[in-house]
C-alpha positions as CSV (number, residue, x, y, z in Angstrom):
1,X,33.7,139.2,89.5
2,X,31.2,142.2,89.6
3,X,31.7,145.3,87.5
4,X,29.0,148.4,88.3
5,X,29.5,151.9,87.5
6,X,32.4,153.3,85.3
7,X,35.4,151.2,85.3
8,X,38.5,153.0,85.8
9,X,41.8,151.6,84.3
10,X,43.3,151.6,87.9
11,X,40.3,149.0,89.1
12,X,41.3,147.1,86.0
13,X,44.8,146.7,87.0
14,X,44.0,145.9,90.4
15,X,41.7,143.3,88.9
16,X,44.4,141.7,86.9
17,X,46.9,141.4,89.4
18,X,44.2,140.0,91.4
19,X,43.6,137.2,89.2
20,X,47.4,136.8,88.8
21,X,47.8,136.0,92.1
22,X,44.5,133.2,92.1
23,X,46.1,132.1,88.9
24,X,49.7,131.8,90.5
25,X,47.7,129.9,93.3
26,X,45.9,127.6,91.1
27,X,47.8,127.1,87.7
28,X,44.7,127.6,85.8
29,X,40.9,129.9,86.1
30,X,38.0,130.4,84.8
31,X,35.7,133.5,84.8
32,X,32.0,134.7,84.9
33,X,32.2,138.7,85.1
34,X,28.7,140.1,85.8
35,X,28.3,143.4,84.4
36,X,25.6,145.2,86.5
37,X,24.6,148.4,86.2
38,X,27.3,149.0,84.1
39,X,28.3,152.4,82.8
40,X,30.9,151.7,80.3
41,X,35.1,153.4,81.3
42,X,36.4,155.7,81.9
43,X,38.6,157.4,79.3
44,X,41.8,157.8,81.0
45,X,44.6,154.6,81.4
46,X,46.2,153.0,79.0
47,X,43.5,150.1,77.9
48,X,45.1,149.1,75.4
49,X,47.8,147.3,77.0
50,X,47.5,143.1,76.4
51,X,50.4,142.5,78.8
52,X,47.8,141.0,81.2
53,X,46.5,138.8,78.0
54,X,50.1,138.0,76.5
55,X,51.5,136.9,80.2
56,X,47.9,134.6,81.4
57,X,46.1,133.7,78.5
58,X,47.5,130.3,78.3
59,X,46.3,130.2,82.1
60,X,42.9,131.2,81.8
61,X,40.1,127.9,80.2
62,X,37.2,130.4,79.7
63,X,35.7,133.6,80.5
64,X,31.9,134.5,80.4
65,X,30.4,137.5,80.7
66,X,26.8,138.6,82.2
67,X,24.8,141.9,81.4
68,X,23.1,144.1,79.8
69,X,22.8,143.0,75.4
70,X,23.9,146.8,74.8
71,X,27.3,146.2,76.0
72,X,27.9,143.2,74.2
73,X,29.5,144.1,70.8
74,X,32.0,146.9,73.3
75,X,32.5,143.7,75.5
76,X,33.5,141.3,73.1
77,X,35.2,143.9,71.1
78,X,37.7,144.9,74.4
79,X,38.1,141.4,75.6
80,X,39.4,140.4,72.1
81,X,36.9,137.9,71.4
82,X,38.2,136.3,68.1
83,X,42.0,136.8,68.3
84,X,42.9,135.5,71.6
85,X,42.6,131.8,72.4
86,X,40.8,131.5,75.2
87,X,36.6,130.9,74.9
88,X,34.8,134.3,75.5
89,X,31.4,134.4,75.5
90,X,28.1,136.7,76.4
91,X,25.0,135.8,77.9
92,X,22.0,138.7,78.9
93,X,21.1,138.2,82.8
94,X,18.1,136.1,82.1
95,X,20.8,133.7,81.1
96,X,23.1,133.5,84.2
97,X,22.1,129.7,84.8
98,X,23.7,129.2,81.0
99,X,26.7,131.1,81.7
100,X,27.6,129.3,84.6
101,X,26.9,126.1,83.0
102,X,29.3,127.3,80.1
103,X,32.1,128.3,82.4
104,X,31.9,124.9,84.5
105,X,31.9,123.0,80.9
């Protein structure tokens, strides 16, 4: 998955539901999001609704994501790193060979 610009909460969503249908497809996923040229969200939508999380997380292995070391802490803050159970981790773009490695691990 590819993120640029500002995410909005509705490309969220469609994201999710996205990944609920590969999930319902597959049983199980894992992710490597690359954040590039990312801009941060935007303010409106509800983003703090886990539904998503509360519904797939026993579904989803691991999740890396790729990009710039300034987003990392907001990242890994909004993903829930820490209090979910699935494996979250962060790599800068020199690393993408790593992440993958990670994911596929």
């Amino acid at each position: 998955i590819r993120i640029s610009g500002k995410l909005k909460y509705a490309e969220l969503a469609e994201g999710q539901k996205k990944l609920a249908e590969i999930i319902g497809q597959q049983g199980k996923m894992r992710g490597l999001i690359l954040l590039q040229d990312f801009l941060g969200t935007e303010k409106e939508g509800d983003w703090g609704d886990v539904g998503f999380s509360a519904t797939y997380d026993p579904f989803i292995e691991k999740v890396a994501f790729v990009g710039d070391p300034k987003w990392r802490d907001t990242t890994l803050l909004f993903t829930g790193k820490g209090v979910r159970r699935v494996p979250i981790e962060y790599f800068e773009p020199a690393d993408l060979e790593k992440a993958k490695a990670w994911v596929r691990a």
